[in-house]
KOLTI-186614 format. One record per residue (C-alpha): y, x, z; residue in one letter; chain. Coordinates in steps of 0.5 Angstrom, whole numbers, plus 2048, in hexadecimal, padded with zeros to 3 digits. Example, Ala and Ser with C-alpha at 12.3 -4.5 7.8 and 13.67 -1.06 7.14 Angstrom:
2
+-----+-----+-----+----+----+
:  py :  px :  pz : aa : ch :
+-----+-----+-----+----+----+
: 7F7 : 819 : 810 :  A :  A :
: 7FE : 81B : 80E :  S :  A :
+-----+-----+-----+----+----+
REM end
This chain:
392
+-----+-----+-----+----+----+
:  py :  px :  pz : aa : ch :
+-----+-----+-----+----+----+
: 880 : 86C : 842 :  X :  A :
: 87A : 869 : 845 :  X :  A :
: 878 : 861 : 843 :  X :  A :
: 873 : 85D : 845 :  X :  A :
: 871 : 855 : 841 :  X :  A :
: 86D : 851 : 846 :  X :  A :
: 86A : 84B : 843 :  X :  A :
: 865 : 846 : 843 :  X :  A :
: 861 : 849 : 83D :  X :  A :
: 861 : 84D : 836 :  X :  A :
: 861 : 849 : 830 :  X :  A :
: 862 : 84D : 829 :  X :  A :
: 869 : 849 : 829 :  X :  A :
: 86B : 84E : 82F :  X :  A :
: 867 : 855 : 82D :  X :  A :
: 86B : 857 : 827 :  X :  A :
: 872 : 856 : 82C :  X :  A :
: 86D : 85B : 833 :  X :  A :
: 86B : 860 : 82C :  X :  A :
: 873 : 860 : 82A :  X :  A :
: 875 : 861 : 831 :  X :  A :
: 870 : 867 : 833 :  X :  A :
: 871 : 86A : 82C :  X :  A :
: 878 : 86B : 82F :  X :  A :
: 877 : 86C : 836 :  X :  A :
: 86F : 86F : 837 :  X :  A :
: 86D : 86F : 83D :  X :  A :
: 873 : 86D : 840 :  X :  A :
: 871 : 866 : 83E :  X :  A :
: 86B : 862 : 841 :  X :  A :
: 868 : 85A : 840 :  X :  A :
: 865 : 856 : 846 :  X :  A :
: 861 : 851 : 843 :  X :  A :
: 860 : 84C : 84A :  X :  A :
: 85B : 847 : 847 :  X :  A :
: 855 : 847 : 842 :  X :  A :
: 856 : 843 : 83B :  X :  A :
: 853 : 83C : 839 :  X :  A :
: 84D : 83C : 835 :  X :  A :
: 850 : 837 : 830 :  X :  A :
: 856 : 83C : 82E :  X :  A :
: 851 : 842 : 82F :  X :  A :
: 84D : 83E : 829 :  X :  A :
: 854 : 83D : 826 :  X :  A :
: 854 : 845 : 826 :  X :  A :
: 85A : 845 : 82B :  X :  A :
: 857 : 84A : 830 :  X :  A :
: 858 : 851 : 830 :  X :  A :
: 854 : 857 : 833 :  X :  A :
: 857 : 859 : 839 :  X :  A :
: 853 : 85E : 839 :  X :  A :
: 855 : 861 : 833 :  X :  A :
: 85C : 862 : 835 :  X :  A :
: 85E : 868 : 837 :  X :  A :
: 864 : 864 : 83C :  X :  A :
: 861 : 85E : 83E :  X :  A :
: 85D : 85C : 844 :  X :  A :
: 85A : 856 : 848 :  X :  A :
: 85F : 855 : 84E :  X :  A :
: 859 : 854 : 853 :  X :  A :
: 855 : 859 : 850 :  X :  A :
: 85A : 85F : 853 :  X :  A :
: 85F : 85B : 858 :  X :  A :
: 861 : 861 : 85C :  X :  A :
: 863 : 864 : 854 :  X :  A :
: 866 : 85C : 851 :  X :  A :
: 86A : 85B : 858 :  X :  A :
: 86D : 862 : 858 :  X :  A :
: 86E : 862 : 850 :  X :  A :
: 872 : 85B : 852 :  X :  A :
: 876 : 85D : 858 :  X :  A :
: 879 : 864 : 855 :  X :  A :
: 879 : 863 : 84E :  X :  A :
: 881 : 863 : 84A :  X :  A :
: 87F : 85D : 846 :  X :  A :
: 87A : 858 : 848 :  X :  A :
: 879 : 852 : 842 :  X :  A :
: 876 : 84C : 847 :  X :  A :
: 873 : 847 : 841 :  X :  A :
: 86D : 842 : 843 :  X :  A :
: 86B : 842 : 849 :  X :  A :
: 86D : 841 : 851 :  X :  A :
: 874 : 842 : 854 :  X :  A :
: 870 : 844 : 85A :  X :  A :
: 86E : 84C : 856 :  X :  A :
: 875 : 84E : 855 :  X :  A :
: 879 : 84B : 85D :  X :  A :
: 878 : 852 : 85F :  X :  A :
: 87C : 855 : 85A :  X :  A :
: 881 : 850 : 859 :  X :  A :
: 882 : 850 : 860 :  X :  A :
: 885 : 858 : 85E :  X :  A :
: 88A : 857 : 85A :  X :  A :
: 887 : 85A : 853 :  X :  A :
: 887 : 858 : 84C :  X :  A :
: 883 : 852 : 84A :  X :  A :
: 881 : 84F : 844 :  X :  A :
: 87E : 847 : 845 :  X :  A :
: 87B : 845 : 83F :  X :  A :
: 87A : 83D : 83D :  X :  A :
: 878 : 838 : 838 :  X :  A :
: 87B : 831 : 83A :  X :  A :
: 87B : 82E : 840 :  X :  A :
: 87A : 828 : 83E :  X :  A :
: 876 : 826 : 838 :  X :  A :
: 875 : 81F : 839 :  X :  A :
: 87C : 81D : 83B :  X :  A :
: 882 : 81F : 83F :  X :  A :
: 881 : 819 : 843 :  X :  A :
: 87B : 81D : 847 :  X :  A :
: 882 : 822 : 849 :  X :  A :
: 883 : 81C : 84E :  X :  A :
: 87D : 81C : 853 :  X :  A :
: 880 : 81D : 858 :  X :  A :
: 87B : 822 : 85B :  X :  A :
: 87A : 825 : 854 :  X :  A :
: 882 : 826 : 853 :  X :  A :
: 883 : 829 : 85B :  X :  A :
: 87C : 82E : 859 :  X :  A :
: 87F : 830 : 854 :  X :  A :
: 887 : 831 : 856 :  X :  A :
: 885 : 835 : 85B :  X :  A :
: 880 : 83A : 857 :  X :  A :
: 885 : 83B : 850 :  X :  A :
: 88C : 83B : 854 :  X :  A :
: 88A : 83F : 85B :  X :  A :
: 88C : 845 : 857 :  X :  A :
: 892 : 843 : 852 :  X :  A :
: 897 : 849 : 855 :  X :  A :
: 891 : 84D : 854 :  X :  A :
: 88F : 852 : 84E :  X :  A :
: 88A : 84C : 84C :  X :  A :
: 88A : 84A : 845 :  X :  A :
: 886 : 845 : 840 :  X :  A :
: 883 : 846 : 83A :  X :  A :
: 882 : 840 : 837 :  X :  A :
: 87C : 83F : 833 :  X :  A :
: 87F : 838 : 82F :  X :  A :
: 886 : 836 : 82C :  X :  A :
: 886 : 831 : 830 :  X :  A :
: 883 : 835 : 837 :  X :  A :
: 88B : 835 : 83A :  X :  A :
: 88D : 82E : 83B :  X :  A :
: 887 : 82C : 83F :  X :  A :
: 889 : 833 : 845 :  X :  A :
: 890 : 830 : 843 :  X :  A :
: 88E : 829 : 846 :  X :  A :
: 88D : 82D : 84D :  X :  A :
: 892 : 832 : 84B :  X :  A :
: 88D : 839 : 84B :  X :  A :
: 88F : 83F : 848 :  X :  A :
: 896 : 83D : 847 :  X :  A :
: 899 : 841 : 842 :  X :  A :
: 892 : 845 : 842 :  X :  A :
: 88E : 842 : 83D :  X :  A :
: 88C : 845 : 835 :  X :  A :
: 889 : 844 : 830 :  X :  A :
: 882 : 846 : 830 :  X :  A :
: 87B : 843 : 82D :  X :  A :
: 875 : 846 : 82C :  X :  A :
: 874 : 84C : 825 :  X :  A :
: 86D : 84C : 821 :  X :  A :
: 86B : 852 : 81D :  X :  A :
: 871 : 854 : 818 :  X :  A :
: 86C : 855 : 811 :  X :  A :
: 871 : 859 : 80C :  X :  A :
: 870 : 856 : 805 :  X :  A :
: 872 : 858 : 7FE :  X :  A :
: 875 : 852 : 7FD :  X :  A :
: 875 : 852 : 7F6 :  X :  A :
: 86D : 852 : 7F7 :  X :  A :
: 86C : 84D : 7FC :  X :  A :
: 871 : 848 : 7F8 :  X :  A :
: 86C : 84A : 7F2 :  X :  A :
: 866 : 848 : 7F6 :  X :  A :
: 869 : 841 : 7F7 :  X :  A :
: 865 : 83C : 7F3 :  X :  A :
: 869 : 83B : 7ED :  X :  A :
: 865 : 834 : 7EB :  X :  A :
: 866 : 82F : 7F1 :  X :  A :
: 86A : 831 : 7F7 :  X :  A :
: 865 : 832 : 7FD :  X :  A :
: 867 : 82F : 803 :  X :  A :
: 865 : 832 : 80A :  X :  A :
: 864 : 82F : 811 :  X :  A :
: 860 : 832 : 817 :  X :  A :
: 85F : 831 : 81E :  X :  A :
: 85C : 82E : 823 :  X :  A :
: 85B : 827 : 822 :  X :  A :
: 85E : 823 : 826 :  X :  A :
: 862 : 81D : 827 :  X :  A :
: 869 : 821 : 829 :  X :  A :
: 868 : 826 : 823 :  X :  A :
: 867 : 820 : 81F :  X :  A :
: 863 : 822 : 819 :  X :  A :
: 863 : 81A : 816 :  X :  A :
: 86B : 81D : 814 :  X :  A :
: 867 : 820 : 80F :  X :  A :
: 862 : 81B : 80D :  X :  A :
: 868 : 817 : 80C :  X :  A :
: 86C : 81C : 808 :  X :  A :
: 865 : 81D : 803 :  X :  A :
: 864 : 815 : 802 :  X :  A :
: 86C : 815 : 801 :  X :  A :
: 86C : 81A : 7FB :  X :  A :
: 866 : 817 : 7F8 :  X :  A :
: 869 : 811 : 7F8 :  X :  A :
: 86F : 813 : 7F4 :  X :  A :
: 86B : 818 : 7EF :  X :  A :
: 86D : 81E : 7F2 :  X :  A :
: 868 : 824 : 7F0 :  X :  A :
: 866 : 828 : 7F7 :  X :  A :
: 860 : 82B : 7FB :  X :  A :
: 860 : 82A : 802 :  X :  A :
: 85C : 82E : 807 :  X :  A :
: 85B : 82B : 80F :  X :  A :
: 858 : 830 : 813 :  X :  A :
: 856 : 82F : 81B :  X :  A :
: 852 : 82B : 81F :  X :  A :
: 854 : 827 : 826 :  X :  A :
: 855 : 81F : 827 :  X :  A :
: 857 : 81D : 821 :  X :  A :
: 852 : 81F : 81D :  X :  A :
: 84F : 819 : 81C :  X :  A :
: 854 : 816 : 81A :  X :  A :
: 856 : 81A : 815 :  X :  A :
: 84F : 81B : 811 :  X :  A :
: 850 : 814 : 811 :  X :  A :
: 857 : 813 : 80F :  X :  A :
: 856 : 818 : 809 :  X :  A :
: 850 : 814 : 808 :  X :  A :
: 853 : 80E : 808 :  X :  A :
: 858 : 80F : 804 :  X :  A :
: 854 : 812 : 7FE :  X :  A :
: 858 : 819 : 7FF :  X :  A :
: 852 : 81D : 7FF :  X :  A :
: 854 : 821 : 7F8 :  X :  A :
: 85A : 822 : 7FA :  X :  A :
: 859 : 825 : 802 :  X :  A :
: 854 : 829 : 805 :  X :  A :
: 853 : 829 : 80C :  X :  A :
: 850 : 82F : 810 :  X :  A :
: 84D : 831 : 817 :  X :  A :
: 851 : 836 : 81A :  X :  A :
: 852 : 83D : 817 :  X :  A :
: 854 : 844 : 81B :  X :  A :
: 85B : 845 : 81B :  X :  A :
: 85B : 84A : 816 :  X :  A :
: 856 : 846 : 811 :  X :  A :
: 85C : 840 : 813 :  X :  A :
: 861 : 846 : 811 :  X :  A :
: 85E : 846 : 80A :  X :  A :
: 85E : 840 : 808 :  X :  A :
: 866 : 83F : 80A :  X :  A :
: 866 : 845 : 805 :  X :  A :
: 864 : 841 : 7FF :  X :  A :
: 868 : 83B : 801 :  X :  A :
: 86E : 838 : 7FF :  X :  A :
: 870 : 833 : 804 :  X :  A :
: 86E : 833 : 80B :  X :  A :
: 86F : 82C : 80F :  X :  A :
: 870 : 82D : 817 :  X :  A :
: 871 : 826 : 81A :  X :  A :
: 870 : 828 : 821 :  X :  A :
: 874 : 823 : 826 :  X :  A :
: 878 : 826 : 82C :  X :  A :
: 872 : 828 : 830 :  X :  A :
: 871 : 82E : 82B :  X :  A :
: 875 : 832 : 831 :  X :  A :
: 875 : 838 : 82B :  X :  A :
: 870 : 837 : 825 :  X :  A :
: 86F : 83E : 822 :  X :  A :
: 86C : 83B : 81C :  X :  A :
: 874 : 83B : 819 :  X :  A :
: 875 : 842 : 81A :  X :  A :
: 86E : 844 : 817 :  X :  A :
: 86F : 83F : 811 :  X :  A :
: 876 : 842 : 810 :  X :  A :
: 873 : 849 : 810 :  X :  A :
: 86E : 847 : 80A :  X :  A :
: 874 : 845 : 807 :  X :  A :
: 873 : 83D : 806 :  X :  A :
: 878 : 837 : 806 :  X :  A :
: 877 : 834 : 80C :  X :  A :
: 878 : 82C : 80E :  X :  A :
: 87A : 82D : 815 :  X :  A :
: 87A : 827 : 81B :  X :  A :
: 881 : 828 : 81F :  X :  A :
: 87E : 827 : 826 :  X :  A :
: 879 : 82E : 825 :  X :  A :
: 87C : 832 : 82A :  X :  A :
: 87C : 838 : 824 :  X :  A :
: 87F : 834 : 81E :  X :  A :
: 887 : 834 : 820 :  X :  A :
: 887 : 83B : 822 :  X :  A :
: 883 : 83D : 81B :  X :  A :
: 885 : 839 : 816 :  X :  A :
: 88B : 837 : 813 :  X :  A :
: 88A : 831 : 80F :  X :  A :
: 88C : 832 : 807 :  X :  A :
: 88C : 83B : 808 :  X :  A :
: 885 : 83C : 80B :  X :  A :
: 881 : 836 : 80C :  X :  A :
: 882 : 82E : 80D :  X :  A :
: 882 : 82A : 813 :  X :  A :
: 882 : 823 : 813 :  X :  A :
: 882 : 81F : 819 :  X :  A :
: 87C : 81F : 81E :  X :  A :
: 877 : 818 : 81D :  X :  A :
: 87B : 816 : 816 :  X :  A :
: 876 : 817 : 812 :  X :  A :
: 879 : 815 : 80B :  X :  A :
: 87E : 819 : 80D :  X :  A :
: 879 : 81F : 80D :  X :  A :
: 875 : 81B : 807 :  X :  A :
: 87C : 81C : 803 :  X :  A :
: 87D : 823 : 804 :  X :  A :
: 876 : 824 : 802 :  X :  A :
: 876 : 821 : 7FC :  X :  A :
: 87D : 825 : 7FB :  X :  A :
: 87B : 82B : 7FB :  X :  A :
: 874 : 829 : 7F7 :  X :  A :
: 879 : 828 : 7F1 :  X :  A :
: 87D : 82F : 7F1 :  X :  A :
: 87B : 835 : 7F2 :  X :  A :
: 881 : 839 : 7F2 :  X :  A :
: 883 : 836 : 7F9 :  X :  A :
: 87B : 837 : 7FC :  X :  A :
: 87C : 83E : 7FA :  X :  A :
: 883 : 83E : 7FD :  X :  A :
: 881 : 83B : 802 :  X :  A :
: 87B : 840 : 803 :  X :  A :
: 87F : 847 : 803 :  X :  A :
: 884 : 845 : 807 :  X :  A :
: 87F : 843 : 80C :  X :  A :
: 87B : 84A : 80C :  X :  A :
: 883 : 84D : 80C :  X :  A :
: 884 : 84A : 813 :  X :  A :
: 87D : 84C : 815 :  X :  A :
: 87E : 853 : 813 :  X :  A :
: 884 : 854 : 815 :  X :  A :
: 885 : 851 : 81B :  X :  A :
: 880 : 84C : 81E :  X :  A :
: 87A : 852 : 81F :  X :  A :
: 877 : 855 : 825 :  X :  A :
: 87A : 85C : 824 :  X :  A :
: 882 : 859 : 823 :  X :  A :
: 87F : 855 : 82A :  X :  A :
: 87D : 85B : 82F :  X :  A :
: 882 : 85F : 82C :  X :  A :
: 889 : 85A : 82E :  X :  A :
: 885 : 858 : 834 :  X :  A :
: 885 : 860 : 836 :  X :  A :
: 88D : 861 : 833 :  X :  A :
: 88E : 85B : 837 :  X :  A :
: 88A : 85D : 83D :  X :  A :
: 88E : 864 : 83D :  X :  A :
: 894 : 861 : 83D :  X :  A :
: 892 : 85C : 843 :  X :  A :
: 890 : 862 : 847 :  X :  A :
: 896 : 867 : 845 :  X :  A :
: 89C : 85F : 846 :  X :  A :
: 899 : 85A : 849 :  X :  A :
: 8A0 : 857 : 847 :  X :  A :
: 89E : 858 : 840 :  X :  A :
: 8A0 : 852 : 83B :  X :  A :
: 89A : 84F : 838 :  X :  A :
: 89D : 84C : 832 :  X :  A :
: 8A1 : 853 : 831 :  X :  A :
: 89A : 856 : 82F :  X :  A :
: 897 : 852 : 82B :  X :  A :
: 899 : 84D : 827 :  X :  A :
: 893 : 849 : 825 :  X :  A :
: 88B : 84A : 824 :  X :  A :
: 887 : 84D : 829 :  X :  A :
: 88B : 84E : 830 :  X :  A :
: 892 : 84A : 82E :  X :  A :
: 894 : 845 : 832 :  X :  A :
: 890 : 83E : 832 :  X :  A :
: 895 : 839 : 831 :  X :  A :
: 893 : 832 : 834 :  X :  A :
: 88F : 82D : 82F :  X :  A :
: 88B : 828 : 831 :  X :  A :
: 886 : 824 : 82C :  X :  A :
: 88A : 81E : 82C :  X :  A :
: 891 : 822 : 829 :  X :  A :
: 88C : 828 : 825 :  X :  A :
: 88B : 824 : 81F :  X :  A :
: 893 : 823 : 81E :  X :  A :
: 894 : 829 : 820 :  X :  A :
: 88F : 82D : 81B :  X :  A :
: 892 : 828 : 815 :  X :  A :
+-----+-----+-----+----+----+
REM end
């Protein structure tokens, strides 16, 4: 099988996943990158050296390679970038894999621009009886192409896959702060990402005499504020905030945390953050609206989710878990479980090819009939409204 993934850029989310897949397909597997990365996720520590990679490239950089590799490859995985890259290849009837975040981050109701609604029937249901699928990267990805009716019946869970770190468990609970619970957030700080969440959260446990540490690390927007809201407050004993750190720097310091707040609203189309803390084996407090959480997170087995912009609901279940240490280290194991052992980048390239073998071979195939959750399984439709309900 030859497979081609053609997007906008590579990120340290999507490296581990292209490593997986030529691991297992060698140089039967290639990575198009179709545009340079933004400066602020370069000092972010997103980018990759494609340089490095022994299967990637720059589309521009070799076109005559990159448009034969789209057109005859077995497999192409179409992600962030134009349509207009993969119309020859569509036009031939051969096995495609679109892959999304939401469509519509800031409200459904953009589905009903007339011009926008007209754009994006045409391109997302042109190929409906086609072998033309969607990788949904977001539980909440689904309902948005089903207002247009795209991909029917073709759509499947997906997101996105940070490096997997096998731990001892026994040592990464040990090397948890057994004196004061710690609490984590990072990310870029902006009013979306909300980081105030966490400010409140801090100045609702003090209030109430609950024994924590809090750790906020980012920069953005909202910094400001947030110095000034700690500040404020008289939190600065209890929460320290920090410039941005490395992805693997970030890594560390979930690994001696107990508890990680990710309040994000539903702009967050992904939010690797999740799969990463979990990873670590931290509790995570998780806003429904992030498209991650109802794919990731069961509330009560292996993380909590309270309901997105009710901050003393996310206070409360923080102050919860501050108080019993049995349930942060439940919660914590579970959720390392359900990142080892299904939401990582080797069981991702791995159901995408058996998914993909089996596409080639019938494309007939049922899809519920291969997987039956996790990575590749169908999507069922949810929308942000319904998500909080539906994860409680």
């Amino acid at each position: 099988m030859t497979l081609t993934f053609i997007t906008n850029y590579m990120t340290h989310h999507q490296l581990p996943f292209c490593d997986e897949l030529y691991a297992l397909l060698g140089k039967d597997f290639h990575f198009l990158a179709t545009n340079r990365m933004e400066d602020e996720r370069i000092k972010m520590g997103w980018g990759a050296e494609l340089r490095d990679l022994p299967y990637a490239l720059f589309y521009d950089d070799d076109y005559d390679l990159s448009h034969k590799l789209i057109r005859e490859s077995d497999v192409v995985i179409c992600g962030g970038t134009h349509h207009s890259y993969i119309e020859e290849r569509l036009v031939l009837h051969k096995l495609t894999f679109r892959y999304f975040e939401r469509l519509y981050k800031e409200g459904r109701i953009k589905a009903f621009i007339p011009s926008s609604y007209r754009q994006k029937k045409k391109e997302h249901t042109a190929y409906n009886d086609d072998p033309v699928y969607l990788l949904c990267a977001g539980a909440y990805v689904a309902a948005d192409f089903d207002m247009f009716s795209g991909y029917k019946d073709k759509k499947l869970r997906f997101g996105y896959f940070p490096k997997f770190v096998k731990e001892d468990t026994d040592k990464l609970f040990e090397s948890k702060s057994e004196n004061v619970t710690e609490i984590m957030w990072s990310g870029r700080m902006l009013d979306w990402k909300h980081p105030g969440a966490a400010v409140y959260t801090a100045s609702y446990l003090k209030d109430r005499g609950v024994p924590f540490h809090m750790t906020i690390v980012g920069e953005g927007e909202c910094r400001e504020r947030i110095d000034n809201a700690v500040k404020s407050k008289d939190l600065s004993s209890s929460v320290t905030v920090l410039d941005f750190e490395k992805p693997f720097e970030i890594r560390k310091r979930m690994e001696k945390s107990d508890i990680y707040l990710m309040t994000s609203d539903q702009k967050e189309g992904w939010g690797a953050v999740v799969n990463e803390a979990m990873n670590s084996g931290c509790a995570v407090v998780a806003s429904h609206a992030a498209g991650a959480v109802p794919y990731l997170i069961k509330h009560g087995e292996n993380g909590l989710v309270y309901k997105s912009g009710d901050l003393r609901e996310l206070a409360s279940l923080t102050a919860g878990l501050c108080r019993d240490s049995g349930l942060r280290r439940r919660l914590g194991m579970a959720a390392y479980n359900t990142i080892e052992k299904e939401w990582n980048s080797h069981v991702a390239a791995v159901r995408l090819m058996e998914m993909s073998e089996k596409l080639l071979a019938d494309p007939g195939t049922d899809l519920s009939s291969v997987f039956h959750d996790g990575p590749m399984s169908v999507a069922p439709s949810l929308t942000v409204a319904k998500g909080y309900r539906y994860l409680r």
